[in-house]
C-alpha angles and dihedrals in degrees: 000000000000114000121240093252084058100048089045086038089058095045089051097048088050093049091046089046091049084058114044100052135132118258135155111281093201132337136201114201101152102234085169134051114247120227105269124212135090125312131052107321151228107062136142123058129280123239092181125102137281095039119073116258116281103008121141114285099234102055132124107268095199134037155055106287100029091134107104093003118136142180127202145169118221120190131164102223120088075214101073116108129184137219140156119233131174118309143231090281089327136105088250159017134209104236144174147150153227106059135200138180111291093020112144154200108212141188128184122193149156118260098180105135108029140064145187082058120197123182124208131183142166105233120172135159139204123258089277097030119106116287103189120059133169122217116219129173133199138186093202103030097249113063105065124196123206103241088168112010092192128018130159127228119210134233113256111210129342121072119344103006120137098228139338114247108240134181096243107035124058124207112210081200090082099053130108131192127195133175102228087209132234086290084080113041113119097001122164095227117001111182114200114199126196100198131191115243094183115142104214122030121278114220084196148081143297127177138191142200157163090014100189129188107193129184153158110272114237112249110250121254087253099054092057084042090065100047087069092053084048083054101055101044087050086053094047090049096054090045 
């Protein structure tokens, strides 16, 4: 027969373990179409499930931690104009187009809650869109860290590409995967960039989609709680 410091010894070690469990952060998947037309964007509310009526558009549809996350697109350039096409097995993409250097992508997002953060997305660009692209990440929105000084972007459709993103199949080829690092764990606001490095500027397209921010939930107070009172009945009994 088990003795009592085991049995409280296995229930500890389940609630600790359904606690601290990975789980998505926030997620992006783009389940509406943003407003398209000139100007950072997105802006406007959704009215498409899963995210709540009348919530920004731009905010995270899944996840722990979706209220107050955004995503948004900067670029230099009046011309840039935004779309959102089919996406990387989704309905659809956040797009848009004329590209400089130091244009970016951007989410911004809570982490309270959760550590050991990773961060994975779909990017692709047309035949004249920006190919090279730096990921940065920042806890106040100012100081950025170079997560990836240099990664390239493919070519989605026309010659040599390696597949065209539809909305019903998805391509594993345009994913890419990052640990954020332990300067990140449980921070109130943590912002990712993917920023263009091209030299010159790219009349062209970039999309993205499925931005995920995935972590290991932090045990709750009464789970560690418990492993003192583990702690101590294992102690009693040996005495």
């Amino acid at each position: 027969m088990k003795n009592l410091s085991s049995i409280v010894a296995a229930g500890v070690v389940a609630a600790v373990s359904t606690s601290a469990s990975a789980a998505v952060v926030v997620g992006w998947t783009m389940p509406t179409a943003f407003p398209t037309g000139a100007g950072t964007v997105p802006t406007g509310t959704s009215y498409v499930p899963p995210m709540a009526v009348g919530a920004p558009a731009g905010q995270a549809d899944q996840g722990a931690n979706i209220a107050g996350s955004e995503i948004k697109s900067v670029h230099a350039l009046a011309a840039a104009t935004y779309t959102s096409p089919a996406g990387n097995g989704s309905q659809y993409a956040f797009s848009s187009n004329n590209w400089s250097s130091g244009d970016y992508y951007q989410v911004s997002f809570s982490a309270a809650g959760f550590t050991e953060l990773s961060v994975s997305w779909d990017q692709a660009r047309s035949s004249t869109g920006p190919a090279s692209f730096t990921l940065l990440a920042s806890t106040d929105g100012i100081n950025f860290t170079t997560l990836l000084a240099s990664y390239t972007v493919l070519q989605s459709g026309g010659g040599g590409a390696p597949g065209t993103w539809s909305s019903t199949t998805y391509n594993p080829i345009y994913t890419l995967t990052q640990a954020l690092g332990a300067g990140f764990d449980n921070a109130s606001t943590v912002t990712i960039r993917f920023q263009s490095t091209v030299t010159a500027a790219a009349s062209g397209s970039s999309r993205i989609d499925n931005v995920f921010v995935n972590g290991t939930a932090v045990p709750a107070p009464g789970a560690l709680a418990l492993l003192g009172v583990a702690g101590l009945v294992g102690s009693r009994r040996r005495r």
